[in-house]
Structure formats: C-alpha cells, structure tokens
C-alpha positions in Angstrom: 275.3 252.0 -84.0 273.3 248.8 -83.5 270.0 249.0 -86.0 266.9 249.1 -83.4 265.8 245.3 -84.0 268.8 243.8 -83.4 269.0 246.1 -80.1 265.3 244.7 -78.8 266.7 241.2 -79.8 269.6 241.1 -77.5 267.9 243.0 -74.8 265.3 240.0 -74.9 268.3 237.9 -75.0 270.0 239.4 -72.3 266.9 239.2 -69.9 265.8 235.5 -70.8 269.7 234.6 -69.8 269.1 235.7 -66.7 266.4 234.4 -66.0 266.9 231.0 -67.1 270.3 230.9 -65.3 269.8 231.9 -62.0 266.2 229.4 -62.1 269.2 227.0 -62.6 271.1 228.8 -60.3 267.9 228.6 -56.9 267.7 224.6 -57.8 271.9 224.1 -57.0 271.6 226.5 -53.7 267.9 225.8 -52.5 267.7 229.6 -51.9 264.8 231.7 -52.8 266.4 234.8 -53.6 267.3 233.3 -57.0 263.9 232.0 -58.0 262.3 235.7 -57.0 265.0 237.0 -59.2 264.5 234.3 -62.0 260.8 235.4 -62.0 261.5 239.4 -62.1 263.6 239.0 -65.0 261.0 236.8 -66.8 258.4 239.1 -66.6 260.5 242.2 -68.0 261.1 240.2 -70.8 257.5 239.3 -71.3 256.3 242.9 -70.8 255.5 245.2 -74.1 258.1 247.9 -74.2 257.3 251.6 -73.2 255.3 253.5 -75.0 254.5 257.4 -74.2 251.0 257.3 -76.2 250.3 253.9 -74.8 251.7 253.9 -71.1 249.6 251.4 -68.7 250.1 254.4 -65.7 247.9 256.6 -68.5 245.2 254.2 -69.5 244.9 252.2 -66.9 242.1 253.9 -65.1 239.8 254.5 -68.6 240.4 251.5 -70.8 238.2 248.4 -70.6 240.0 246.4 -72.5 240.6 242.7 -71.1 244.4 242.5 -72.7 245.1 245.5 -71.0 242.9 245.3 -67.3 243.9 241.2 -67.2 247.6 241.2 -68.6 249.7 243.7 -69.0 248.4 245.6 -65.7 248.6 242.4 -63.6 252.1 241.5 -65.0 253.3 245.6 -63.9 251.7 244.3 -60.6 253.2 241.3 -59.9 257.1 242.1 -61.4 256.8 245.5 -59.0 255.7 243.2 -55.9 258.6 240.7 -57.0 260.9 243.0 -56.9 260.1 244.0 -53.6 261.1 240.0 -52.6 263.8 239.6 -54.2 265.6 243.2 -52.8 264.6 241.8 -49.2 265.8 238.4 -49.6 268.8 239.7 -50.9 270.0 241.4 -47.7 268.4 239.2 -45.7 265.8 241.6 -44.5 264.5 239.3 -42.0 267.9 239.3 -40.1 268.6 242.8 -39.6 264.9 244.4 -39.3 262.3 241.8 -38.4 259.4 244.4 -38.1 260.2 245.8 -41.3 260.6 242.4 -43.3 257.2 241.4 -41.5 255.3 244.4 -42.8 256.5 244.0 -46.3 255.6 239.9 -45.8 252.5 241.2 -45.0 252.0 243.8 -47.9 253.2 241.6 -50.7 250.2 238.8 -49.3 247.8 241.8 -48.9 249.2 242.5 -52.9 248.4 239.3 -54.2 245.4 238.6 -52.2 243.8 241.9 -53.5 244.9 241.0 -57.4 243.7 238.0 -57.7 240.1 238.9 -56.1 240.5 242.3 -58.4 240.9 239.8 -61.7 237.6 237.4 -60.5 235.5 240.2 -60.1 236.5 241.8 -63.2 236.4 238.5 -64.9 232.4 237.7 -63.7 231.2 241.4 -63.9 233.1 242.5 -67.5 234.2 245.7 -65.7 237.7 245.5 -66.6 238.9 249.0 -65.7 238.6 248.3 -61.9 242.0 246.0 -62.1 243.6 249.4 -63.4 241.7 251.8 -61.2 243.3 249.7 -58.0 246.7 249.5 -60.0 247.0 253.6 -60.3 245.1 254.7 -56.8 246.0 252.0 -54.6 249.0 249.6 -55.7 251.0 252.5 -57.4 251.2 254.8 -54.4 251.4 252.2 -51.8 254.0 250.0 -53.1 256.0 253.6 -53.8 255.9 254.5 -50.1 256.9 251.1 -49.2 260.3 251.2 -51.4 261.4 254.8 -50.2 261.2 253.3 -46.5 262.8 250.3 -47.6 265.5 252.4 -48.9 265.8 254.2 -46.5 266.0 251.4 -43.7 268.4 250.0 -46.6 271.1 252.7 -46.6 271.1 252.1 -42.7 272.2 248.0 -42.9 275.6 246.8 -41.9 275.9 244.7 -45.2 277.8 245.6 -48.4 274.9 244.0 -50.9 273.0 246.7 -50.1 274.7 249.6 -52.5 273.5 247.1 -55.5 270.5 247.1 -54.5 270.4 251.5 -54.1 272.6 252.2 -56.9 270.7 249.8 -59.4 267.4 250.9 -58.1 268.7 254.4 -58.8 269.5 254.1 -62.6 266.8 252.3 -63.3 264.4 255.3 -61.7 266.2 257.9 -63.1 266.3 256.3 -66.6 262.7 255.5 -66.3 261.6 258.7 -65.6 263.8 260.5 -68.4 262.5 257.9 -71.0 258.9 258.6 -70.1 258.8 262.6 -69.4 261.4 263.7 -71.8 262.6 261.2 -74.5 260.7 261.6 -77.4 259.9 258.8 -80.0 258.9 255.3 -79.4 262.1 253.8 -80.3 264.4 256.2 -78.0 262.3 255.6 -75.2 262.7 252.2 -75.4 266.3 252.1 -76.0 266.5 254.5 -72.8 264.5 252.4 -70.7 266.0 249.4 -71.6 269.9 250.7 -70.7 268.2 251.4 -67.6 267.1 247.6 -67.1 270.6 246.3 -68.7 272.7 248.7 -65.7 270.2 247.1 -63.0 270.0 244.1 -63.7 273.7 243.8 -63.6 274.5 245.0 -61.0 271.8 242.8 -59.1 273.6 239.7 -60.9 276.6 241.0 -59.0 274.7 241.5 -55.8 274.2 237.9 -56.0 277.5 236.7 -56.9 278.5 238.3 -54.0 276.0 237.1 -51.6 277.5 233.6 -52.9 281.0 234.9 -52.0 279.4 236.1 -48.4 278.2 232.7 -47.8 281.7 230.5 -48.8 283.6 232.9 -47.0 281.4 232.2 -43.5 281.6 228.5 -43.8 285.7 228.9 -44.4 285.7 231.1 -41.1 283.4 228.1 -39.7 285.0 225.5 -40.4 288.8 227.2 -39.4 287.1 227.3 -36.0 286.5 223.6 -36.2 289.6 223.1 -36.9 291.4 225.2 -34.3 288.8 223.4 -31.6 289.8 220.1 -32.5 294.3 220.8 -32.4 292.8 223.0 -29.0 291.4 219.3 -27.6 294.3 217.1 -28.9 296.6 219.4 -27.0 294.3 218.7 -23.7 294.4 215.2 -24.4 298.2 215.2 -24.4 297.6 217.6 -21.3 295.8 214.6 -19.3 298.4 212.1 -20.9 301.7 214.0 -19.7 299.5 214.1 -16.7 299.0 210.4 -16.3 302.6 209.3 -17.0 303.7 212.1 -13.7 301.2 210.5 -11.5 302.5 206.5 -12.3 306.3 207.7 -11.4 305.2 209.1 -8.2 303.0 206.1 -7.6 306.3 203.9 -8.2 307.9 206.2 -6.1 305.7 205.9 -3.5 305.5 201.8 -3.6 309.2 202.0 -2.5 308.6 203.6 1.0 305.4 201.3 1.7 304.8 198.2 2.7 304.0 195.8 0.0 300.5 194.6 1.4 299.3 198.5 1.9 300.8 198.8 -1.3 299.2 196.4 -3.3 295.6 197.0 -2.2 296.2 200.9 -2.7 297.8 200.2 -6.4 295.0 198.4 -7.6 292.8 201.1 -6.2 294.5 204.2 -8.1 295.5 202.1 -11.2 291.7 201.5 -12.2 291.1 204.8 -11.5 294.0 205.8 -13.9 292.8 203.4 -16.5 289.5 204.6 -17.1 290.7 208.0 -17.0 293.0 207.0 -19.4 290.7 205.4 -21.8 288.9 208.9 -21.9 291.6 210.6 -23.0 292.3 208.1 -25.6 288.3 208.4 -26.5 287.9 212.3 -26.6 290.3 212.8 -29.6 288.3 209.7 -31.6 285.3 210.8 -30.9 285.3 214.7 -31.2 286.8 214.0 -34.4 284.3 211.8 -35.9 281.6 214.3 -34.1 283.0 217.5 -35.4 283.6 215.9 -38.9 279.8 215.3 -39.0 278.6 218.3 -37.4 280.8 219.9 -40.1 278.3 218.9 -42.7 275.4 220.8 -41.3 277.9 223.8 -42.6 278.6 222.6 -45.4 275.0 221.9 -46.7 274.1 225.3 -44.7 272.3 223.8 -42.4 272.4 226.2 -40.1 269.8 225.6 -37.1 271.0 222.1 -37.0 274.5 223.2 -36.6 274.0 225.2 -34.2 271.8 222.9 -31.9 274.3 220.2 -32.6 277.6 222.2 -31.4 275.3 223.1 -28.5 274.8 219.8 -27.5 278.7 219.0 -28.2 279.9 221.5 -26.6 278.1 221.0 -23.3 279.1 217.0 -23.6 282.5 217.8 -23.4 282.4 220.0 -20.3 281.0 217.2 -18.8 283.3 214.8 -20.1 286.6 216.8 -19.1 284.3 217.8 -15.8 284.0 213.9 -15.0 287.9 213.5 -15.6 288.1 215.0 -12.6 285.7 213.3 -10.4 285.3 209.7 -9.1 281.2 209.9 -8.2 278.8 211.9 -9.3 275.2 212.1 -9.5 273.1 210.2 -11.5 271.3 212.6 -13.0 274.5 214.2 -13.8 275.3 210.3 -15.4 272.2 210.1 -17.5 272.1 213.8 -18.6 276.0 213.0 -20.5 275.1 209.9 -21.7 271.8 211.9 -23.3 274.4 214.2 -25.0 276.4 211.1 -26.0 273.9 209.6 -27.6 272.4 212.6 -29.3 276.0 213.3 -30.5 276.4 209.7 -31.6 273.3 209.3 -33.4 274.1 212.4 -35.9 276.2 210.0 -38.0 273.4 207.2 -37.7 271.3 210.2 -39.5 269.3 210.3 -36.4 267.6 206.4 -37.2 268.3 205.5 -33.7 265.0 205.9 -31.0 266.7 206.4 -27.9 264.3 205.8 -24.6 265.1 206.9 -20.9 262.4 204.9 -18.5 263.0 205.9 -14.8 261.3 204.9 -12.1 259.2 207.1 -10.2 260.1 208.5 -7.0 263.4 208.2 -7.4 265.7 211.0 -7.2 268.6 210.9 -9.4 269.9 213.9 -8.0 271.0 212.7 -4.5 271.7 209.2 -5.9 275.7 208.7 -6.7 277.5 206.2 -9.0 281.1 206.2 -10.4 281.4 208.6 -13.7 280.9 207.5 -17.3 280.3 204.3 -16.2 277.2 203.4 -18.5 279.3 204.7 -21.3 280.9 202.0 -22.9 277.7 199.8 -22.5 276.0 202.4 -24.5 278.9 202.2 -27.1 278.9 198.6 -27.4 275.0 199.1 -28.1 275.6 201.7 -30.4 278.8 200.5 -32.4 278.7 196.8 -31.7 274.9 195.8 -32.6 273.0 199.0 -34.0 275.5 200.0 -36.3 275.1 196.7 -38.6 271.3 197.5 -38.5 269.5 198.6 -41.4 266.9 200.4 -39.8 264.7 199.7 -37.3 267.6 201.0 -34.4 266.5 200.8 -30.6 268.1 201.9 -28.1 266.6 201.4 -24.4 267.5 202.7 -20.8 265.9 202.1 -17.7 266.5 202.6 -14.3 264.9 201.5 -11.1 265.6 200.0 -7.6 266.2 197.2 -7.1 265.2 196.3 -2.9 265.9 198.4 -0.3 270.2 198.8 -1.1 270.7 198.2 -4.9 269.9 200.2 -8.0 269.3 198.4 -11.3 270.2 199.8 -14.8 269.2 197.9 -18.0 271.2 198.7 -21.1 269.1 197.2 -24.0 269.4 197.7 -27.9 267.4 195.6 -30.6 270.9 195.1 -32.9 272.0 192.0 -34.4 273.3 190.4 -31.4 276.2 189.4 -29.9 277.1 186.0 -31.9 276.7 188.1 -35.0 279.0 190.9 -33.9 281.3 188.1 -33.1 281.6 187.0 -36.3 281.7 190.5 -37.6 284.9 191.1 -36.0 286.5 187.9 -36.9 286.3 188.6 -40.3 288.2 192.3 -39.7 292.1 192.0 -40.4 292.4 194.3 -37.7 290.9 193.1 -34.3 291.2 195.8 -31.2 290.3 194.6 -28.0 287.7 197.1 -26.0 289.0 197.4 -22.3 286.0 199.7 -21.7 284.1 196.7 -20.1 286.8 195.3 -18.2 287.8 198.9 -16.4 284.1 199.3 -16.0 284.1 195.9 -13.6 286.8 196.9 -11.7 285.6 200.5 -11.1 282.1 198.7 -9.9 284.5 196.5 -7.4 285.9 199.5 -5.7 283.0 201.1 -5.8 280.8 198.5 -3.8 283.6 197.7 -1.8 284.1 201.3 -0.6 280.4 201.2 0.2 280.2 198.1 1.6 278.3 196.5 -0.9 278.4 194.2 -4.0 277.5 194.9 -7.8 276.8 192.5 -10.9 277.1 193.1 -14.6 274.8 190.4 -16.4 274.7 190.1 -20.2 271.7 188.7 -21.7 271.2 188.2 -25.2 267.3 188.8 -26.6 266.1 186.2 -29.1 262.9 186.3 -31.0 261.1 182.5 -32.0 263.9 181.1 -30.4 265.9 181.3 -33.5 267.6 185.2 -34.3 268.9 187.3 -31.5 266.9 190.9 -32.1 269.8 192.2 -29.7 271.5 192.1 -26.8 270.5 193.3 -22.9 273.2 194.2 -19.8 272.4 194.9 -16.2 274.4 196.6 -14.1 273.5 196.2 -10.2 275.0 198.9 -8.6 274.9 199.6 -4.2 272.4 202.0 -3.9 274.3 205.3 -2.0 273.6 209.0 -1.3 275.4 212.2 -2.4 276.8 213.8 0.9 275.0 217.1 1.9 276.8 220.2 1.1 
C-alpha cells in the first residue's frame, strides 16, 4: 500500500507530465486540442484537493474570503469551461454539429466574459462572495446542462474518439460523486477522487493518440490516391503515344497512293499538328508529376483548404489539357482560362512569389474569337522556367491582349526575369542541354493557321533593358489573324 504522501506526490507527478508533454506535443502539431488539454491538466494539478468540510460547491455562496472568491472558485471555473474545449476539439465538434459547436463557442465566451467582469467588481467593491454566488446559481447549473446535451449529441457522432471522451467523463462523475457523498475522511476522498482523475485523464491521452493515428492514416489514404492518379495519367499518355505512332503508319500508308505534291503540302499540315500534340503528351507526365509532388505537401503539412483549392484547380487544368488534345481551335477565352490554371498550378512551387496579370482589352469578346490550342503555352513556360525561375523575388508575369487593326489580334507575353543573354549563359554552363521545340511547333502551327485563314502572323522577341545596361526581362508578341468561332 503506497503511504498517502507518496500517493499525492506521483498524482502531482502524473498530472504535470501531462501537461507539460502534450504543451510540447500542440507546438509539433499546431493543433489546439493539445494546448486546451495541456491547460486542463495544469489546473488539476494546481487545485487544492477535496475536502468534504471544505468543498468550494459548499462555501462558495457564504465565504468572503479573497483566496477562496478570487482563486480557487475561478480556477473550478475556468478548468470546467476547458474541459468543455478540449472534449469539442477533440471530435471535431465543428465538423459534425456546427449549431451545437457554435452554441458552446458562444457559452464558453459568455463564461469568460462574465468571470472576468465578476472578479473586477469583486475586486473594486470587496464583495467577494458574488464570484461564488454566480459560480453555484449560474455557472454550475448551466455549464451542467450544457455537458448532458453534449453527451448526448456525443453518443450520436460517427467517430470512434468519442467513447473516450463518455467513458472517461463517466468515471470521473461517478468517482466524484462517491468521494464527495459517501467516502469519509479527508485522505480517502482524495485518493478516491484522484483514481478518478488518473482513469480519465488516460483515457483522454489515448483519445489523442488516436486522433494522431486518425490523421496519418487520412493522409496515407491521400496520398495512395495521388499516386494511383498519377500511374492513371502515365497510362493515358502512353494511350495518346500508341495513338500517335498508328496515325504516322497510316499517314505513310497513305503518301503511297498520293501524289507527291498533294502529299507534301498535306504532310506538313498533319505532322505539326502531331508534333504539338506530341509534345503534350510528353509534357503532361513532367508536369503533373512535379504538380502533384507539390500539391502533396499541402497534405503533408495538413494544409487542408489549400489542398483542396489546389487539386481543384489541377484537376480542371487537365480536362482542359486532354480536352484541347482533341481540338485544333478553340476559343480564346477557353485559351486564357488554361493558361490561368497553368500558371496558378505553376506558381505553387514558386511559393506563390509570382504576380501574374491578365490586361484585355475592352470590347473584345474572347468568346467568339478562335486561335489554335495551347499555343501561349510554351511562351508562358519560357517566362516562367527560363527568366523567373533565376529570380530572387520580385517575379512578374504580364498578359495582355488587344487588337491589333481591323484583322489581327495582338498578345504580349512579358515577364521581368533575368533576360535572355543571362538564361543563355545559364544553360551553357548545364552538362545536360535539351533543346525546347515548344517554340519552333508553335511557329509552324501559327503558319497553318493564318494560311488556312488567309492571313499572316508574327512572333517578335523583344528583350527589356533598364539604364541601358541589365535586361529586367524579356517580351514576345504573337500577331495572330483575327477570326470568328462558327455559330452553332
């Protein structure tokens, strides 16, 4: 049998251990449900222990002393209201009943609120009993009716944390009660009460440990689903490629039983077509790998509105991307709205430093304008990967669109990067030098495009220099024939 001191010494022990770890515990996982719980624990080890004779529910309404009116009855109030928190947190109240948890928000501020004024006037008017009078007619009662329906609306939730909540709430009532109505002896009731505390308080330690597991388990599931999406889109991309390579022998097929002038201006036609639709199924894998590998870290670090919003936006990019695949023309708002996406997707692993800007003239209607897909694209990339990325801040990223006379539309590419001479010299130094087609297909897409309209286009590159001396970027316009999506 363990002498009473010694049992009062390791129950403080016990309770300052808790509370000191999982303080430690709410600065690793940012999440409040540990520093409510830190804070509960604290103040059970700071309170007196129970005494029969000496009970704050029986004196609190006729003793004036201060000790008793400004300490102990606050501390009662405040460990009872943080409980309340932390049992709310822990299920994550505010996911399942969002009236509820917005009543008890409300309650616990109305709590508060009404001690602190309660301890002023007490303070400034010596009447001391009053913080007690509101602790046994108002707080008691109301923060008792507040628990049963929490309980109650408790015992209904789909989540397994909530039986340590019931059952630990349980044994510490029942042991409460017995140690204040029938043990007898100061040093019984205490031991009582404090078994009580031990049996709660570990089973709310496991509650959290298992909210922990909750959470690893959801990003595992998360990030498996990451995973299966990106094998789902290599297997399109080796869809589209299998795809490609049946189309060129039927084209070869084909140049057999033509004539070779027919021949030659209709091969040059398709091919350009097939290039750039090969270069997005070479740039889909790349790029919703690096783009799901970022968007992965929102998961990670449980950022979960971000992750959301960003697989939104990803998700919607690559319908359009696939959609595009499939389509020579399309609208320009259609154009601008992916290259939007791109960029927002883009920028993630920039940490968002890049301002993006859209200018479009007025009066012009995007919707019924046409232009051949993804063709601002690798522009934007070159921007993006070519001078921004080299950056250290500062990143600028500028689009604007107008006409330009009565038959041409102009779009202006700019970016405020390090230029191209720099970029140059950049990639000379690399041991591994790829050469980008992106701009080259682009050109001959914008040939077959005016010429099937009857019309001519330019691509001018203009490098921006500041003082004459340092290039603060690098500008391309694209002047495009100016034609009209067909009725339907």
């Amino acid at each position: 049998m363990i002498p009473f001191k010694e049992f009062t010494v390791l129950f403080s022990g016990f309770l300052i251990t808790l509370s000191v770890y999982h303080f430690l515990l709410y600065f690793q996982h940012k999440d409040k449900v540990y520093l409510y719980y830190s804070l509960y624990t604290f103040l059970i080890f700071t309170a007196n222990y129970p005494n029969t004779e000496n009970s704050a529910f029986l004196d609190a309404t006729n003793d004036n002393d201060p000790y008793m009116q400004l300490l102990i009855i606050p501390r009662e109030w405040i460990y009872n209201t943080l409980y309340l928190m932390f049992a709310k947190a822990l299920v994550e109240l505010h996911i399942y009943k969002k009236n509820w948890n917005k009543v008890l928000n409300i309650s616990m501020f109305v709590f508060f609120i009404s001690l602190f004024i309660l301890v002023i006037y007490a303070v400034l008017t010596k009447n001391y009993y009053v913080v007690g009078f509101a602790f046994s007619y108002f707080f008691s009662p109301v923060i008792a009716v507040l628990a049963l329906i929490s309980f109650y609306i408790l015992y209904g939730l789909k989540t397994p944390l909530k039986y340590y909540v019931l059952i630990g709430s349980f044994i510490y009532l029942v042991t409460a009660e017995y140690a204040f109505f029938f043990a007898s002896g100061y040093k019984m009731v205490t031991i009582i009460f404090s078994i009580g505390v031990i049996i709660e308080n570990i089973l709310f330690s496991l509650a959290l440990g298992h909210k922990q597991k909750l959470i690893l388990e959801e990003k595992n599931v998360s990030q498996l689903k990451l995973i299966g999406q990106l094998k789902e889109n290599e297997n399109l991309r080796d869809k589209v490629q299998d795809q490609l390579v049946q189309d060129l022998i039927l084209f070869k097929e084909k140049a057999k039983n033509e004539k070779l002038l027919t021949l030659k201006e209709k091969w040059s036609k398709e091919i350009a077509e097939l290039k750039i639709t090969s270069l997005r199924s070479q740039m889909n894998p790349h790029f919703i790998f690096n783009s799901l590998n970022s968007i992965k870290m929102y998961i990670i670090n449980n950022e979960k509105e971000n992750a959301v919003y960003y697989l939104n936006k990803f998700s919607k990019l690559i319908r359009k991307i696939l959609s595009s695949t499939q389509e020579k023309e399309i609208s320009l708002a259609d154009e601008i709205e992916t290259m939007e996406l791109y960029v927002n997707i883009e920028n993630i692993r920039f940490n968002n430093e890049i301002n993006f800007v859209l200018e479009i003239e007025e009066n012009l209607n995007l919707d019924t304008i046409k232009i051949p897909a993804l063709i601002l694209q690798p522009f934007i990339e070159n921007a993006i990967w070519h001078g921004l990325a080299s950056k250290k801040e500062d990143k600028k990223l500028f689009i604007m669109v107008k006409k330009s006379g009565l038959s041409h539309l102009n779009i202006s590419i700019a970016d405020n990067g390090i230029g191209r001479k720099k970029s140059a010299k950049i990639k000379e130094k690399k041991i591994y030098k790829s050469e980008s087609l992106g701009i080259k297909l682009t050109e001959e897409r914008l040939s077959n495009f005016a010429k099937e309209h009857n019309g001519n286009y330019s691509i001018i590159f203009t490098d921006l220099y500041h003082d004459n001396t340092n290039s603060p970027g690098t500008k391309v316009v694209l002047k495009v024939p100016l034609t009209k999506v067909s009725p339907l």
